[in-house]
C-alpha positions as CSV (number, residue, x, y, z in Angstrom):
1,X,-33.2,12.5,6.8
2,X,-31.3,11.8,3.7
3,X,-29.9,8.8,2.5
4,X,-27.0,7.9,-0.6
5,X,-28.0,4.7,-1.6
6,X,-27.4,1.9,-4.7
7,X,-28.7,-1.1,-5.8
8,X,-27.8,-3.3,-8.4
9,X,-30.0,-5.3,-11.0
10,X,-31.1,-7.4,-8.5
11,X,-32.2,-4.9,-5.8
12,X,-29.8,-5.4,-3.2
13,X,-27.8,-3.1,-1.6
14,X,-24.5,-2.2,-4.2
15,X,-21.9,0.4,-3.9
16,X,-21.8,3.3,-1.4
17,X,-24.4,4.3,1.3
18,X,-24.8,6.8,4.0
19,X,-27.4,6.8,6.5
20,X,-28.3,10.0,8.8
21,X,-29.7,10.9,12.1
22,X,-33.3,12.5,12.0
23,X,-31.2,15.5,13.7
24,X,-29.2,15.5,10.2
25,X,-25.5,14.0,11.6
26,X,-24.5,11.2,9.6
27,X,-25.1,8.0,11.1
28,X,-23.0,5.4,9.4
29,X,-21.3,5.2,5.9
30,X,-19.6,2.7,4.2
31,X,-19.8,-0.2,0.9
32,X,-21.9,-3.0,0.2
33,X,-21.4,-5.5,-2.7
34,X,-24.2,-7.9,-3.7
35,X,-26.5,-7.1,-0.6
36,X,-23.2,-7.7,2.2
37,X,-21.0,-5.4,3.9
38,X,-17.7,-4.2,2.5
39,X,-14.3,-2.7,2.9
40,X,-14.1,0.4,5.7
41,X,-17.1,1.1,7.5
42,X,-17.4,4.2,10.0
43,X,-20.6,4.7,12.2
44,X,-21.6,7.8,14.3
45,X,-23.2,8.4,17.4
46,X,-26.2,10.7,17.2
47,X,-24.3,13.5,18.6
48,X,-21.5,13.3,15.2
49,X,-19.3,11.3,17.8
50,X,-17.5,8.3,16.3
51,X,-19.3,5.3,17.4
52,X,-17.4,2.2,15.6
53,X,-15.1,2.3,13.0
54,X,-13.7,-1.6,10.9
55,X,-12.7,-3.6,7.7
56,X,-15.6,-5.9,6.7
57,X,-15.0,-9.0,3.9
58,X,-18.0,-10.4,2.2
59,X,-20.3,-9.4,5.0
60,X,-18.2,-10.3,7.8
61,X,-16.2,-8.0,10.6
62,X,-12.1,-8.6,9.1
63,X,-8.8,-7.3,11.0
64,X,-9.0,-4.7,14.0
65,X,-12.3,-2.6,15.2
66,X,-13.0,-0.2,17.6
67,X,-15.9,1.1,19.3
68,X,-16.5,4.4,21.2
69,X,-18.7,5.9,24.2
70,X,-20.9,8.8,23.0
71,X,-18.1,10.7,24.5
72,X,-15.6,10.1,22.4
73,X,-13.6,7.7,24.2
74,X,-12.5,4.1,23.4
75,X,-14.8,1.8,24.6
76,X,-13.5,-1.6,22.8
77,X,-10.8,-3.0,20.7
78,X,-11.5,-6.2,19.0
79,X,-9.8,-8.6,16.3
80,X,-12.1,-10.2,14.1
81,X,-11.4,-13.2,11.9
């Protein structure tokens, strides 16, 4: 498994990560700032499926997500505030 990861002076969680599967499909990528979700994140189901895709603002869900079956197809649609 590899991972992209940052941190900043503090040790949290800064800047761009990926994640993978131990089978070596990505499992999720997306920003953190100071230790909390950012901006677009995507997240895949072991099989390289889409699993969830959404905006997050200082750590917190923001506008429209979705979430998928490990089939592919839509399983929710949801508008966070």
């Amino acid at each position: 498994m590899k991972n992209i990861e940052s941190y900043n002076d503090k040790g949290e969680r800064h800047g761009y990560w990926e994640e993978y599967h131990s089978n070596g499909k990505l499992w999720y990528k997306g920003n953190y700032i100071n230790d909390k979700y950012d901006g677009y994140w995507k997240g895949y189901h072991s099989n390289g499926n889409l699993r969830y895709k959404g905006n997050y603002v200082n750590g917190k869900g923001d506008g429209y997500w979705e979430e998928y079956y490990s089939n592919g197809k839509l399983q929710l649609k949801l508008f966070c505030i």
